[in-house]
N, C-alpha and C positions, 0 to 999 in steps of 0.2 A: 618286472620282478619287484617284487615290495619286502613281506618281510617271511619271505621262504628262508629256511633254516639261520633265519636270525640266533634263536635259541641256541644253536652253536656258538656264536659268537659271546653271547651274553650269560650263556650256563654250561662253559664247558666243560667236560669229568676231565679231559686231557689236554694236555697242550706239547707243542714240538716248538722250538726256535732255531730255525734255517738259518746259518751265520752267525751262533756264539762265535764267540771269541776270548781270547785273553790278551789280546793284541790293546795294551793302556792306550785309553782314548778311544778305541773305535767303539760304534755303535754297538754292534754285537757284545763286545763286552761288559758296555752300560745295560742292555736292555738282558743280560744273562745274571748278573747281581741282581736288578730289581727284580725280574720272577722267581726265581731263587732265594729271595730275601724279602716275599711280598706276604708268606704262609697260607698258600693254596696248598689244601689237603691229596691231590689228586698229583698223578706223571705227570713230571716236565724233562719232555726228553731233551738234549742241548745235540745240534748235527755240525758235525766239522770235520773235513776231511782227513784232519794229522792229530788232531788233538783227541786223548783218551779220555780225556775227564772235563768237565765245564761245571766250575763253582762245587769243585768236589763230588760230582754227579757223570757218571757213566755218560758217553757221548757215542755218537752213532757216525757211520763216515759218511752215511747216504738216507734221504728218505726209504728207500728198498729197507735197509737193515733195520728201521724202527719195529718193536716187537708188536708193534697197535698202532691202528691209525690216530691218528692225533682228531679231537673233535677241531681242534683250534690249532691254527700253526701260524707263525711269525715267522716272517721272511724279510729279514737284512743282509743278503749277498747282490753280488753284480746284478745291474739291470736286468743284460742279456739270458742269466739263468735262470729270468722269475718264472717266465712264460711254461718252461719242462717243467718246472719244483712245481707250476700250479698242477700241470696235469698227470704229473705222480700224485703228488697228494690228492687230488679229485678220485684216480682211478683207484687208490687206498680205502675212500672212503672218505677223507677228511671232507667238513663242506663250508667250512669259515677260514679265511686268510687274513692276516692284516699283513701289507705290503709297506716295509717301512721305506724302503730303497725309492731312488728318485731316476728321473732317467726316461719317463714315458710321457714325453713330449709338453710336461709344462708350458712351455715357453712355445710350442708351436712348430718345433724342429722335427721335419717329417723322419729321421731315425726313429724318434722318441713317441712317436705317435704311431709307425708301421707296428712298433714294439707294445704300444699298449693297445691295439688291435688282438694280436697275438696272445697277451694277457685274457683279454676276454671271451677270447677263442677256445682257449684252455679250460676257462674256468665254464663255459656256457652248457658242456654237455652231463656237467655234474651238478647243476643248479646249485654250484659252491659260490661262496657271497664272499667278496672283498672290499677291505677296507682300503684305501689306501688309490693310486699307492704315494709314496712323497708324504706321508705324515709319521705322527712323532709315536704314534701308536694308541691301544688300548689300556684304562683301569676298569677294574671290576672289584672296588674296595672291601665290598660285603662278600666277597669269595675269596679276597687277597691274591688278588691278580692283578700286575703293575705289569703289563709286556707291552713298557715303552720304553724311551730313554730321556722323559722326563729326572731333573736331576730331586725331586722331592712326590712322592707317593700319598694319594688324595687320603682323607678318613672316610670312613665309612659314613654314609647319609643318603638322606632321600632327593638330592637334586642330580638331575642326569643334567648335564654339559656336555655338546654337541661345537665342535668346533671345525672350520676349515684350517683355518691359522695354526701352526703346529705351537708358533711361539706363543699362542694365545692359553694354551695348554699350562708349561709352564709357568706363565704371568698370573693365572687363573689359581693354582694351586698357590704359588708364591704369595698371594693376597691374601687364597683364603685360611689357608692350614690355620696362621697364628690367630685365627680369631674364631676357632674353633669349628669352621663351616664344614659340613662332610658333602660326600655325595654317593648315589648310588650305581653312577656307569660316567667315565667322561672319555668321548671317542673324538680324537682328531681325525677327521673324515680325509684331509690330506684332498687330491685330484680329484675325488668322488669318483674314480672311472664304471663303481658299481654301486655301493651303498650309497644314498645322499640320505641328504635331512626327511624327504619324505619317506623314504626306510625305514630308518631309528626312528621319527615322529610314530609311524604308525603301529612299531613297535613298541615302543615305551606307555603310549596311549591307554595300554590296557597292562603296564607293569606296575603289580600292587605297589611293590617296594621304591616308589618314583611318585613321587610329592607334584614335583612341579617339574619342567623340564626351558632349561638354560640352553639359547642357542646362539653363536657368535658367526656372522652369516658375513660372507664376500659377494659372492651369485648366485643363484640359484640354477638348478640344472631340472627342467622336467616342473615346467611352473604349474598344470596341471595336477599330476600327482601331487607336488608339494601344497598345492593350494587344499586339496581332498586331504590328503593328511594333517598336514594344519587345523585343517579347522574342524576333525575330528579329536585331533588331539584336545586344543584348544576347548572343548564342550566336555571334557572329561577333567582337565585340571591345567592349571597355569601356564602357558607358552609362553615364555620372555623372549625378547629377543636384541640384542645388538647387531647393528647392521655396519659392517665397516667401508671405507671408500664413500662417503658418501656424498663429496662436493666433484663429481663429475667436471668435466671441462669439457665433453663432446655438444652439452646441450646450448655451446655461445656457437657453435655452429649451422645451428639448428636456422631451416629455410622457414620456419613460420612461426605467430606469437605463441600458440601452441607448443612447438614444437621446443621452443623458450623457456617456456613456463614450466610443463610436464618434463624434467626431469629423472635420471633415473632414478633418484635417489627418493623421488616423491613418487613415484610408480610402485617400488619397494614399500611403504608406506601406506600406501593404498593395500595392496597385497596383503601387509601383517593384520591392517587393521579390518579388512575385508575376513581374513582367514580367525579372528577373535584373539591376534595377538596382542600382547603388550609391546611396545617397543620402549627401548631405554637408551640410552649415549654413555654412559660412563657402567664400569665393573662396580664400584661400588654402590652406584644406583641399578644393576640387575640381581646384587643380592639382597637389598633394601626390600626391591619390591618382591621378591619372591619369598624373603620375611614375614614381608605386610599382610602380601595372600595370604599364607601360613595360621599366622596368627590371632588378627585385626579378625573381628566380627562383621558379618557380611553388610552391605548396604541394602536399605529395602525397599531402594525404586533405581533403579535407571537413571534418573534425573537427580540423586541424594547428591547435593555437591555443598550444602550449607553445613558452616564448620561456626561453632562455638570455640572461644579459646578463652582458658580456666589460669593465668598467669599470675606469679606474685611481685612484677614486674612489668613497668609501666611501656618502658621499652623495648623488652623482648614482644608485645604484644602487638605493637609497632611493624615490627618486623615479620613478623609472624603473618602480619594482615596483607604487607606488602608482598610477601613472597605467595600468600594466598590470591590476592589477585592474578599478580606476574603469571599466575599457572590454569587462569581459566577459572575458580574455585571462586564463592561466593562467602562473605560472614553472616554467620543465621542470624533473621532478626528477632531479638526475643520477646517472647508473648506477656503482657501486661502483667497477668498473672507471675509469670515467670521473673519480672522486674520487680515486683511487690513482693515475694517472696525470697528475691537475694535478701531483698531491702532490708527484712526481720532477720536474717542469717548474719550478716555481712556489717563492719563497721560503716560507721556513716561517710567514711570515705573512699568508700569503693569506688571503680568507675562508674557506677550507674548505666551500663552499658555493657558491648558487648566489642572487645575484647572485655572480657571480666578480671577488672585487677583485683584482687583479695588485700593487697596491700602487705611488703617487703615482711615483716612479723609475722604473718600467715605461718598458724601449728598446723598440725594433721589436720583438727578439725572442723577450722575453716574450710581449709580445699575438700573434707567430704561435705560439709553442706551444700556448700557453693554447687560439687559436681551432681549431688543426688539433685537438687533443684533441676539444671541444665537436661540430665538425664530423661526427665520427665516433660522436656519442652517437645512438643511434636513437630516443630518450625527446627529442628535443630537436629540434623543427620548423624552428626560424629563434632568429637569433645576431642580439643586437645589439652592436656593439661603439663605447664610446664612449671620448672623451678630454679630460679637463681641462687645460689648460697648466698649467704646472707650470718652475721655471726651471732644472731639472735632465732636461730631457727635451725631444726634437724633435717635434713636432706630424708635421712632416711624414717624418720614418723612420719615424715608426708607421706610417702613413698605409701606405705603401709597403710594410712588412711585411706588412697585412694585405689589400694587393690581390695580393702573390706568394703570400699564402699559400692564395688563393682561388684564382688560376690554377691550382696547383699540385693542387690539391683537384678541379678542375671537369676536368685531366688525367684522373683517377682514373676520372674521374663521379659523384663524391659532390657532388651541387647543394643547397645548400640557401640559403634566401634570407636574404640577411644585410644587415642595415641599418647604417649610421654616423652618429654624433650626433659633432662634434668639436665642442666649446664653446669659445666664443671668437670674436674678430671677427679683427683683423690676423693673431692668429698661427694659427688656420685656415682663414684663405682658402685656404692655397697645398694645404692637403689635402685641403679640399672640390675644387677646381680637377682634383685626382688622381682623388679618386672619382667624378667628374661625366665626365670621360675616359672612365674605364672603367667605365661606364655602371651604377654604384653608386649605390642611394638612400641619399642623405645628407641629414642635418638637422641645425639649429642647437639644438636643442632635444632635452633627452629625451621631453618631452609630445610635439613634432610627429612622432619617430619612431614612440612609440608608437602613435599614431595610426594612425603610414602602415600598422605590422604590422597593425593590426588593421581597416584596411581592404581588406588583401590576404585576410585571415582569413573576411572578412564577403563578399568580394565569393569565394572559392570554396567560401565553401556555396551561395552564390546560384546558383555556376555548376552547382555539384553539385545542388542542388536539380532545376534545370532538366529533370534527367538521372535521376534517382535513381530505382530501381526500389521499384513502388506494390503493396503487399502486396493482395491480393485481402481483400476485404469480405463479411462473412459472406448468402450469398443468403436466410437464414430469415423476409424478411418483405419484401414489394410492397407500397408505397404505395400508399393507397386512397384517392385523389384525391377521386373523383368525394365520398364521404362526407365529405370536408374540403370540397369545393368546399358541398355541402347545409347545412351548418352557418356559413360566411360568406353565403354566400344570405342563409340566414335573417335575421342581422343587416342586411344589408343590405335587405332587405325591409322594417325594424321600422327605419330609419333609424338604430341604432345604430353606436358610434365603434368601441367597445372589449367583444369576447367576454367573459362571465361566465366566471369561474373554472372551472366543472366544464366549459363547453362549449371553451376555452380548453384544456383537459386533453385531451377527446376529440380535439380538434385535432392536437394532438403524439400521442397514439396512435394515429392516422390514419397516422402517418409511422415510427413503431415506436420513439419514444421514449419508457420508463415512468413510468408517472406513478404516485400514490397513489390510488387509489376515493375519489372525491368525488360525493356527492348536494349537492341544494339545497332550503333549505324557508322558506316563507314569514313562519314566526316561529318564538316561542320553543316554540311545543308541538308543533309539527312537526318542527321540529327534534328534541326530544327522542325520539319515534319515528323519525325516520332514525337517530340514536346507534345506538336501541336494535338496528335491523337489521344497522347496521357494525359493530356489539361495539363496548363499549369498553375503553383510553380512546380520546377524539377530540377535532380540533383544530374548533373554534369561527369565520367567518372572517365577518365584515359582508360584503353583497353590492350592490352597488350601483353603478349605472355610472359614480355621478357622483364618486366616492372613488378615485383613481388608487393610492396609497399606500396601503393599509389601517393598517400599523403605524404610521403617523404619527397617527392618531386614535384609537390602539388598539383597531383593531377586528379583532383577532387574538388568539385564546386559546388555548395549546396545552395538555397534559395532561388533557384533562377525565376524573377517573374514573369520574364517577355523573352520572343525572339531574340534583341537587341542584346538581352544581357547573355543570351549562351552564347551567341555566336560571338561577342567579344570576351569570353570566359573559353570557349573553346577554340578558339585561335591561339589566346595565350598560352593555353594548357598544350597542346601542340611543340609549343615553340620551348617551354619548359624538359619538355619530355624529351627533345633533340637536344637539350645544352646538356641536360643531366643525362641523361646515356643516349650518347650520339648512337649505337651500333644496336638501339633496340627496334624490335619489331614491330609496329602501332598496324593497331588494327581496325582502330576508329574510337570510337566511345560508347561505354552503356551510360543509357538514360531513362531515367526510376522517377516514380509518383517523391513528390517531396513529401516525409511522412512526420506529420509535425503532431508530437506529444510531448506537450508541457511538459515537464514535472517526469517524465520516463528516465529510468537509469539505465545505462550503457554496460551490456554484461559481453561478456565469451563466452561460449561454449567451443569445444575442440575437441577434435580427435589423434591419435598421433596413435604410431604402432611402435612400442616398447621390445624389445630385440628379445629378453628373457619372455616379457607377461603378455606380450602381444598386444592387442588393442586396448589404449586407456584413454579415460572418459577427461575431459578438463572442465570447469565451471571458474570463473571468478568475474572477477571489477574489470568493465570494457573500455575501449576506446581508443585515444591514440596513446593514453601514458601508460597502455597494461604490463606493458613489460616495468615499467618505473615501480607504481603500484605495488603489483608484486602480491596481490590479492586474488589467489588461487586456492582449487582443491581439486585434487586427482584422485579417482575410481576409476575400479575395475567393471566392463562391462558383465552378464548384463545387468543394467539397473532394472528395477521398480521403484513405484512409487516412494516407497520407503526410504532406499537405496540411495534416491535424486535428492529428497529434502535433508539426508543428511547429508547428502553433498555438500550442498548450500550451506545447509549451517555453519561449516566448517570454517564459511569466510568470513569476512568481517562487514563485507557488503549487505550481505545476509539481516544484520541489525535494519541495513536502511530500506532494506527489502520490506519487512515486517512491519513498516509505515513508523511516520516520526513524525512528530508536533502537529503540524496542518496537514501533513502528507499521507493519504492514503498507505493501507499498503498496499504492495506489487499483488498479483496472482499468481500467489505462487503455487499454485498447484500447475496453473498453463506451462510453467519454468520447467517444474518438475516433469510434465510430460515431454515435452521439447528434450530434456536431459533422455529417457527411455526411447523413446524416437528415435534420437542419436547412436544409442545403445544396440538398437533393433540395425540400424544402418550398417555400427560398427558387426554385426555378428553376421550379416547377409554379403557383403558387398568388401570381399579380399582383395576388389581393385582401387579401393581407394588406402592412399598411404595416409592422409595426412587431413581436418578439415579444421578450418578455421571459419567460426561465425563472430563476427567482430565487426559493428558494435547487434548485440540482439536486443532490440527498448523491450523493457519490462515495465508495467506500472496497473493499476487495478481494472485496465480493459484488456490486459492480454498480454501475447510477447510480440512481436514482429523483427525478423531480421534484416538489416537493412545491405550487409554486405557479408559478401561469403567466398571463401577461397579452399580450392579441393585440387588437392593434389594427387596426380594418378601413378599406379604403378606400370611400370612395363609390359607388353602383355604374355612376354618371355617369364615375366617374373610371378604368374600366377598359375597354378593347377590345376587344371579345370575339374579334374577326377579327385580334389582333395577340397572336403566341405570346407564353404568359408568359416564356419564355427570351429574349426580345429585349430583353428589363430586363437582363439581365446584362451585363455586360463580355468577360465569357467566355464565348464559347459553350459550355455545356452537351455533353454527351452527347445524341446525335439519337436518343432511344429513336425516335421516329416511322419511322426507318429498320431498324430492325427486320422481318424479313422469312421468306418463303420461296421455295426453288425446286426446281426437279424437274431430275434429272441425265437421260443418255439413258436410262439403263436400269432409269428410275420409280423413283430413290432419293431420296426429300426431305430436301432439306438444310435447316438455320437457315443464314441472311444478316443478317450483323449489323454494325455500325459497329466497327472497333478499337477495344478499349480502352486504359487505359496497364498494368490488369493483366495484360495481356495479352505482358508483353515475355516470359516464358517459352518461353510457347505458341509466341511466333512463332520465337524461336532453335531450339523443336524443331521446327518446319517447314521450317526451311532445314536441317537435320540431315538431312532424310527429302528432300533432294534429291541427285541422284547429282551426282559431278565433272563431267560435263558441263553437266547442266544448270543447274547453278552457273555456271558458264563463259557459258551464253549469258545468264544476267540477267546476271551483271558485267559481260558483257565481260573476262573476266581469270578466271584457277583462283583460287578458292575455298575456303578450308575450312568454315566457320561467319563467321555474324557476330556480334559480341561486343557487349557493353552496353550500351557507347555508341549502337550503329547499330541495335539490339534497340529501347531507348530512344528512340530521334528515331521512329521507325516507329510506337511507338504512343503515345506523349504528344504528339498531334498535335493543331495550332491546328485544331478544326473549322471554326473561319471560313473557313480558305484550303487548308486541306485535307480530303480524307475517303480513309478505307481502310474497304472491306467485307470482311469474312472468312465463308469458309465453313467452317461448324463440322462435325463427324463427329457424323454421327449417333446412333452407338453412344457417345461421351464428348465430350460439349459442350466439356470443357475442353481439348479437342485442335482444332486451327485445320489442314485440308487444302490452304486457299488463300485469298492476298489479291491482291487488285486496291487500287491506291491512285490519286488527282491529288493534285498538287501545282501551288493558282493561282498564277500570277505574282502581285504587290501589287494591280495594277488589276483584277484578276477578270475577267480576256477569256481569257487562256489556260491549259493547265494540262497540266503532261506527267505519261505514265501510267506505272506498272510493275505487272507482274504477275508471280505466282508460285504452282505449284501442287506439292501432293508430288507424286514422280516415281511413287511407287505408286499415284497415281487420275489421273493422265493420260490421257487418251481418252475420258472417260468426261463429257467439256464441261463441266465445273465450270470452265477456266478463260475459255470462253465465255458463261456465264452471268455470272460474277463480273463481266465486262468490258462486258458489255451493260447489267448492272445500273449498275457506277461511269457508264456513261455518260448512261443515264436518269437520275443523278441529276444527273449537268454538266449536262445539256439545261436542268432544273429551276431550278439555280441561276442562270442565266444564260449561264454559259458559253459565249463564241464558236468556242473550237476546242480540241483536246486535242491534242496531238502526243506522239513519243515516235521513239527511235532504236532497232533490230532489226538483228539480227547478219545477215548475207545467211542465214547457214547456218541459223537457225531456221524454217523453213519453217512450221512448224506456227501458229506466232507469226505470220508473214505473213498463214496464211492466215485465218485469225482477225482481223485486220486486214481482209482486204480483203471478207470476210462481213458485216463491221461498216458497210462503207465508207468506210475511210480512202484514202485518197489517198497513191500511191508517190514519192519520187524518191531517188536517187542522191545519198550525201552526197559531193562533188567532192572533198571532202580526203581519205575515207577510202573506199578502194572496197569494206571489206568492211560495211559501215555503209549501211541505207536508214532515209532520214525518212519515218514514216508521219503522216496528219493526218488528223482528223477533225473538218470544219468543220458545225456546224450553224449550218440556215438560219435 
């Protein structure tokens, strides 16, 4: 369920409160003042079984006896009574609850769980939606509706606040009221047993009167949905987010470096920033930057992070620079031009550079020369401008100079986003006060400006991210499952946890990641005959399942260049392996080609399955100090190309990757494939728990891994009837939809799912239609469609979307025609479009394409597809009605028919 009869909840004409009271102190009585006292024009009934009146207001002694169902009803009585009141109210007609009462098993206590079973038992055959339950309640400040028992009531405004924390509610309100912030909905979600964040997300997504949406996150429940909603929200307007709990303690237990590394709290992280969100740590930095959004003038690349700063103060500039680095953030370097023209503006003792000091005397109308210069630099993204008081200068004529001189600038159309920091308390109020008018982000602080840049900075890669065209992935090798799946078997047959090293290796070159030639032998004179067949030298490695670590027991020996040297290197390693765990299992040793690359750097790759998001991707600095290090980045499968190299960037190793001084760089596109690889592993193969490649050499001939560790799961513990792709967060690519079909005139086509590398292919498919028939897919002349709309079309949520393309037979990498749905949130319904080149028209490729999307709506669930046809399209019609949709006449537009196609 998603966001079915939300709209009760969010716009309701009535409201009931189950458990008024006038009992000083109890809940009921707090949350019967605040609705009562909140100025919602609409019934609020109060139900109590002894009391006649609640807050002066007529009371009822039963749901029965209310004169109207309630749209909205609040329930603060015993646990035990919630489960009937739902399903009175359900069978009344009510279809939103907010459950303020606590009692349904929080903590895990099977009464409190049989009980909140029974809750949604109640509520399931009225598709009634609850909040709750264990939270502090609902505001709805633009309707005046307070039915909670917070002790202070939100203002009306455009940020919605989503909360699990009840106490986070009141803390929220408590900060923001005195400082004038409002909001337009703030829900303490409480136990989420019904509503979560991906509910309200995909609800508020499309609420005009909601700016940006606030969210204060403990766990996530339903990481799929929440990821589809996220990052639909997220492409319509600002998702912030605080995430609480986030120094974990389960992950020092963790059986591998992976599993180390990838904590929850960086899986989370992954997740916001995979789904286009912002993340924040502190309350006062989630309304900063939902300010900044607001406000602050957009960035005009992705990469905009060079910041000029405009100061009449040598020290704050200082500061300013540092806290600008501290955060990732670059200072613009200024264009010659740009220098020669402070030069003639500016006293002769300016800094000659860039922080740009104007010098402490600075009137208004230095700081506009200075900023219109700056403005005009193209090396120079966004302007900060700050002010120290000073007793020879006006806080507020600067002030003023530097909003005319933005007018005057934004005349031109030269935008660029500029921030203000006025230091000081009395004597910048009155300038803050100016910039806050004119809807300027301002801060008390050079740190909180900074900030706010570089949350503007972070949240438009995120945006750009979303959007970013995905280079195509070299097609030279198909995973060979079925031979990875025969090699977990195995282990799992033999009850084992963790694959041997050489089997461990076969593994990843199952999936096309290189590894080293590894044999295994049962001692030391076996050993020495496998050397003899690798050539040497060769690395020497203990085997044993019961040894997680080898190098911590030394049972790892590289160089060997003779007989002589392993067999007195594996005698020792032996004898090693018995002092430091007497009671483990030796199974002899692998023995590997010695792979000797100068100059190659030691990376991780890992996989690890996340309890909420399921399988997450790991990348960072390899070897034996990775855990020291501490030089990691965690993603959500699956990647692409894209996907991998921001991986990478993320780290710090990444700089040394990109070659330095005499040093090449790495190949990093081989990194990047090896990461989607991995990805494709993690989406196919539910029996593997855990994979650690450590160390993998990188450098500008390639990758190769030299050792690898995969941990298995039980074979109890996987589904065989349950795709491994249903572990993920993110649907996958639907290879299973892979297909073919026969046109009229016995041409076989491939049918295949969009890609997102695909955004080329499909802009030259709309290239290869005429002006007309541009005009009848838009509705409107046409010429192409550009990046953006290229983009949304094939980096598509498969959970709520799917597009089939039909490929030319003659150059697969040319796309003839797509059919796409698009479901609503709840998955009932789903509108279609279709598009073919205007050169293979007639020939039914675009009635196959449509018959296929539809077989697959049937499949998925789907109760009906619809979609809107130009009268004039006939062909379209008739295609339609061969399908059996159903006709009617759109009344507001006569040239416009709705067609539907309802399956039974």
């Amino acid at each position: 369920m998603s966001v079915r009869n939300l709209d009760r909840l969010f716009k309701p004409s009535s409201l009931a409160l189950i458990g008024a009271s006038k009992r000083a102190g109890s809940v009921g009585r707090v949350v019967a003042r605040n609705l009562f006292n909140g100025g919602f024009d609409g019934p609020i009934m109060p139900v109590h079984p002894r009391h006649t009146a609640i807050e002066g207001t007529l009371a009822y002694r039963s749901v029965a006896e209310l004169p109207l169902a309630p749209d909205l009803a609040v329930i603060c009585t015993p646990p035990d009574s919630v489960p009937a009141l739902i399903d009175e109210l359900g069978a009344r007609g009510t279809r939103a609850v907010v459950v303020i009462t606590a009692g349904f098993g929080e903590g895990g206590d099977a009464p409190g769980l049989e009980r909140r079973q029974r809750l949604l038992d109640a509520a399931r055959p009225y598709t009634l939606r609850v909040v709750g339950p264990n939270c502090v309640g609902v505001q709805l400040p633009r309707l005046g509706i307070d039915a909670s028992f917070s002790h202070i009531s939100a203002r009306p405004g455009d940020l919605a606040f989503l909360t699990q924390s009840g106490a986070m509610v009141t803390a929220m309100l408590d900060w923001a009221t005195p400082r004038g912030i409002g909001f337009s909905q703030v829900v303490s979600l409480g136990a989420m047993a019904d509503a979560d964040f991906g509910d309200l997300l995909d609800y508020l997504a499309v609420d005009p009167g909601t700016r940006a949406i606030l969210l204060y996150v403990e766990g996530v429940t339903q990481a799929r949905k929440f990821m589809s909603a996220c990052r639909a929200a997220a492409r319509a307007k600002p998702v912030i987010v605080i995430k609480g709990g986030r120094h974990a303690e389960g992950a020092r237990a963790a059986s591998s470096h992976t599993g180390a590394l990838a904590g929850s709290d960086a899986v989370y992280d992954a997740a916001f920033r995979r789904a286009g969100a912002l993340r924040v740590y502190t309350l006062e930095e989630l309304f900063d930057a939902a300010e900044t959004l607001a406000t602050a003038s957009p960035l005009r690349r992705a990469e905009a992070d060079r910041l000029a700063i405009l100061t009449n103060g040598g020290g704050l500039g200082v500061l300013a620079t540092d806290t600008l680095v501290d955060h990732g953030g670059r200072l613009a370097e200024l264009a010659p031009e740009t220098l020669a023209a402070l030069d003639a503006a500016l006293p002769a003792t300016w800094s000659h550079g860039n922080p740009v000091d104007v010098i402490g005397d600075a009137p208004g109308s230095r700081y506009a020369a200075a900023l219109e210069v700056l403005l005009g630099d193209p090396g120079v993204d966004a302007v900060l401008v700050m002010h120290c008081p000073t007793a020879v200068t006006d806080p507020a004529e600067a002030a003023g100079a530097v909003i005319e001189t933005l007018q005057a600038a934004r005349a031109r159309e030269i935008r660029r986003p500029v921030f203000t920091a006025w230091l000081g308390e009395a004597a910048a109020r009155e300038s803050r006060s100016l910039f806050a008018a004119n809807r300027l982000p301002t801060y008390d602080t050079p740190e909180r400006a900074i900030r706010a840049f570089m949350h503007l900075v972070r949240y438009r890669r995120g945006q750009e991210e979303l959007i970013e065209t995905v280079p195509s992935i070299p097609e030279d090798h198909r995973p060979d499952s079925e031979g990875a799946r025969a090699i977990l078997r195995q282990a799992q047959a033999e009850a084992r946890t963790w694959l041997t090293e050489p089997e461990a290796k076969r593994l990843l070159e199952c999936y096309g990641i290189p590894t080293v030639r590894t044999l295994t032998a049962a001692g030391v004179e076996e050993a020495t005959a496998v050397a003899g067949e690798l050539g040497y030298p060769v690395a020497l490695k203990i085997l044993s399942p019961d040894i997680t670590h080898k190098s911590d027991i030394g049972g790892v020996a590289l160089d060997l260049e003779n007989e002589a040297d392993l067999r007195h290197q594996g005698e020792a390693m032996l004898r090693r392996a018995r002092e430091a765990k007497p009671n483990a299992r030796i199974d002899g040793f692998s023995v590997q080609e010695m792979c000797r690359r100068p100059g190659a750097l030691e990376l991780i790759l890992g996989l690890v399955e996340d309890r909420q998001f399921g399988p997450a991707i790991l990348f960072g600095a390899g070897g034996t100090a990775v855990e020291v290090l501490q030089d990691k980045a965690v993603g959500l499968p699956p990647l692409n190309l894209r996907l991998a190299r921001s991986l990478m960037a993320e780290t710090r190793i990444h700089r040394l990757l990109s070659g330095y001084r005499d040093t090449p760089a790495a190949d990093l596109d081989a990194i990047a494939v090896a990461l989607v690889r991995l990805s494709e592993l993690a989406a196919e193969l539910a029996e593997v728990a855990e994979v650690d490649i450590n160390p993998l050499l990188a450098d500008s001939r390639g990758v190769v891994a030299l050792d690898a560790r995969v941990k298995v799961k039980p074979a109890g513990e996987v589904d065989p009837a349950v795709s491994p792709a249903a572990r993920l967060a993110i649907r996958p690519y639907p290879k299973a939809l892979e297909q073919e079909g026969e046109l009229l005139d016995g041409t076989v086509v491939k049918i295949r799912p969009v890609k997102p590398e695909d955004e080329a292919a499909v802009q030259e498919l709309y290239r290869h239609l005429t002006p007309e028939d541009m005009r009848l897919r838009f509705f409107a002349p046409k010429a192409e469609i550009g990046h953006e709309s290229a983009a949304r079309m094939t980096q598509i949520d498969y959970d709520r979307e799917m597009a089939l393309v039909g490929l030319d037979p003659e150059d697969q990498s040319q796309i003839l025609g797509i059919a796409r749905i698009a479901a609503d949130p709840d998955g009932r319904t789903a509108e279609y479009a279709v598009a073919v080149r205007s050169a293979v028209k007639g020939r039914g490729l675009g009635y196959l394409l449509m018959r296929r999307i539809l077989d697959y709506a049937r499949r998925r669930g789907l109760e009906e597809i619809h979609g809107d046809v130009l009268t004039e399209n006939r062909r379209m019609l008739q295609i339609c009605a061969e399908l059996g949709f159903e006709r009617s006449f759109d009344p507001q537009d006569s040239q416009l028919v709705k067609v539907v196609k309802r399956f039974a």
